[in-house]
N, C-alpha and C positions, 0 to 999 in steps of 0.2 A: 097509357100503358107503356110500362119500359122495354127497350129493346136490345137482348144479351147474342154475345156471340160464341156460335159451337165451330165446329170443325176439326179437321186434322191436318197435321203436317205430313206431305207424302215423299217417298223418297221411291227412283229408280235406277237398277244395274246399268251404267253407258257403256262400261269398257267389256271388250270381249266379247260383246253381243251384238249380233243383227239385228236390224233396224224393227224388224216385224216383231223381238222377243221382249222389245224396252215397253215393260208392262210397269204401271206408279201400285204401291203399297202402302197401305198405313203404318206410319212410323211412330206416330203420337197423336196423341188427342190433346186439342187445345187446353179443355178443362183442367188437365192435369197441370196445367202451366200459365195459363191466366187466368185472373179470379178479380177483374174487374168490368165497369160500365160506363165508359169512358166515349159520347158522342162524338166530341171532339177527333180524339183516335178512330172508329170507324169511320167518319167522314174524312181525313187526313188518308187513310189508308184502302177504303173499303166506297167512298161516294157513302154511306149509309149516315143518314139521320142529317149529321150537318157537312153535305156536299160541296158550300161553298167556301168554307173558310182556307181549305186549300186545294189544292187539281189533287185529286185524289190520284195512288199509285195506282189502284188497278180499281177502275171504278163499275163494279156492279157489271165484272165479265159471265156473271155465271157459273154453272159448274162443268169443269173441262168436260169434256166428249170422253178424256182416256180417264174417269176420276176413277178410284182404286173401287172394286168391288164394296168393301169397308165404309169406303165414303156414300157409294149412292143410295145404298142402303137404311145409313143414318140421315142422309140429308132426305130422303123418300120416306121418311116417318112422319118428315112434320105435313108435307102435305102442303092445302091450302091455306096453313100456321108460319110457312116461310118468308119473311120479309124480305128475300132479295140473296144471291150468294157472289161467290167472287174467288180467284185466287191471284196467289204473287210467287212468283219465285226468289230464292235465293239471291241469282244474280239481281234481280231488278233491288230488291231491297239495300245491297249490295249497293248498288251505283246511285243511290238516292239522293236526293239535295238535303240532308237532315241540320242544315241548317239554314235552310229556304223560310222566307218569313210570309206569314200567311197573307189574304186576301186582302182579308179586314182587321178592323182593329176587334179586339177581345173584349167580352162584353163586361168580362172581373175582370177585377183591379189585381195586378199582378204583385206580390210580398218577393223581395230582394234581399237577400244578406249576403255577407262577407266571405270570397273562399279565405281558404289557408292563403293567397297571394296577396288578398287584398282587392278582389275586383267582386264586382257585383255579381252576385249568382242567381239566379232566379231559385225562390225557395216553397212559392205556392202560388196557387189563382183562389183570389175570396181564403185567406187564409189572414187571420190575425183582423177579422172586421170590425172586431169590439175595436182595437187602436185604433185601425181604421177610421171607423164612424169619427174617434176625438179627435182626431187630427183633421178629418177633412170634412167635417161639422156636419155630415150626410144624417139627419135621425130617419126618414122613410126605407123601411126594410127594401122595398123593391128597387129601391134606388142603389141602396146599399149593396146590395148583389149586383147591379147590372151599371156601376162608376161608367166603363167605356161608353153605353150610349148617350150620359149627358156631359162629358169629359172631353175637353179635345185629348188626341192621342198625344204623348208624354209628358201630358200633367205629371207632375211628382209631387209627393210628401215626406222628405225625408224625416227619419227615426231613430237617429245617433244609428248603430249599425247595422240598421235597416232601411229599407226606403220603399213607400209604394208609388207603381208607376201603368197607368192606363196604356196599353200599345198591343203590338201584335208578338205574335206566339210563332215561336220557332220549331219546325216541323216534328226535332226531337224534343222539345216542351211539350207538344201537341202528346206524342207518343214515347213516354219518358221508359228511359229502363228499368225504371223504378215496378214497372209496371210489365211493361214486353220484354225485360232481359232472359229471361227462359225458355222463353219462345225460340228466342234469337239464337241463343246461345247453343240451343239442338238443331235450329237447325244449318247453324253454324258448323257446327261437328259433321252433322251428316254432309256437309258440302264438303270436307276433306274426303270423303270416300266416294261420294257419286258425282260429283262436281257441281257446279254454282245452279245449272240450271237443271240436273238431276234433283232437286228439294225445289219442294213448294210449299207454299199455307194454304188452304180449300177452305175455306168457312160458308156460313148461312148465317141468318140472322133470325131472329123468334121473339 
């Protein structure tokens, strides 16, 4: 059974207020801003699913004590259907190593092509495996999908210009903007008005 992530982005007043009135509210809902299912990324960010491939940023803290009336309510729906919750702030995401290279090596084979400069870009994981297979003569589909576990780490196969290469995954590879840039980007915003550690992410897992 698959495991998708809900929650909300919450944000609180810090200026001009006493310490006893800085109350967090719902500012967004996740769904409204990402729409994939990416193991990888909740374990990279959340400990959920695959915990070790990197030290997860906020790993499986829970749901705050202050979470926004909004939130507990949503996350008290699922009940005994919750796999686990968690939040991060702004700032922490903010100060990240996002380009911290993971644990282990990646179990796909990673597909490379050319920026505009001429350097190598990372362009997929198990992308382009029909080539793939030709080039690196793999015909067992389980094998096909999973190169890293019979591969030492940076075999390559060049592909005029492309190249596939078995290695490890870069934390913003892991959690690409492709994918969290709208996330980020709200609550990006909202850190100009309530500061870094005023915005958080709250999520669950189901």
């Amino acid at each position: 059974m698959g495991t998708d992530i809900y929650g909300f982005i919450e944000c609180r007043w810090d200026r001009w207020l006493d310490e006893d009135d800085r109350s967090w509210s719902k500012a967004a809902d996740i769904a409204d801003l990402y729409n994939g299912r990416s193991y990888v990324a909740f374990g990279s960010l959340f400990g959920v699913r695959e915990p070790t491939v990197f030290r997860p940023l906020a790993d499986q803290r829970g749901l705050p004590e202050d979470a926004s009336q909004e939130t507990r309510t949503a996350f008290e729906s699922w009940g005994a259907d919750s796999r686990g919750s968690s939040w991060i702030t702004w700032a922490e995401l903010a100060a990240a190593d996002w380009d911290g290279l993971s644990n282990e090596v990646d179990d796909c084979v990673h597909e490379y092509r050319r920026d505009p400069g001429g350097a190598w870009e990372l362009y997929g994981r198990n992308t382009g495996l029909t080539r793939f297979a030709e080039l690196s003569g793999i015909t067992d589909p389980q094998a096909l999908h999973h190169a890293g576990r019979t591969h030492p780490e940076g075999t390559e196969w060049p592909d005029g210009d492309r190249l596939f290469r078995v290695g490890r995954l870069r934390r913003r590879d892991a959690v690409p903007d492709s994918d969290w840039g709208a996330v980020w980007s709200v609550m990006r915003t909202l850190a100009g008005l309530h500061g870094d550690v005023g915005v958080r992410l709250v999520v669950w897992f189901g």
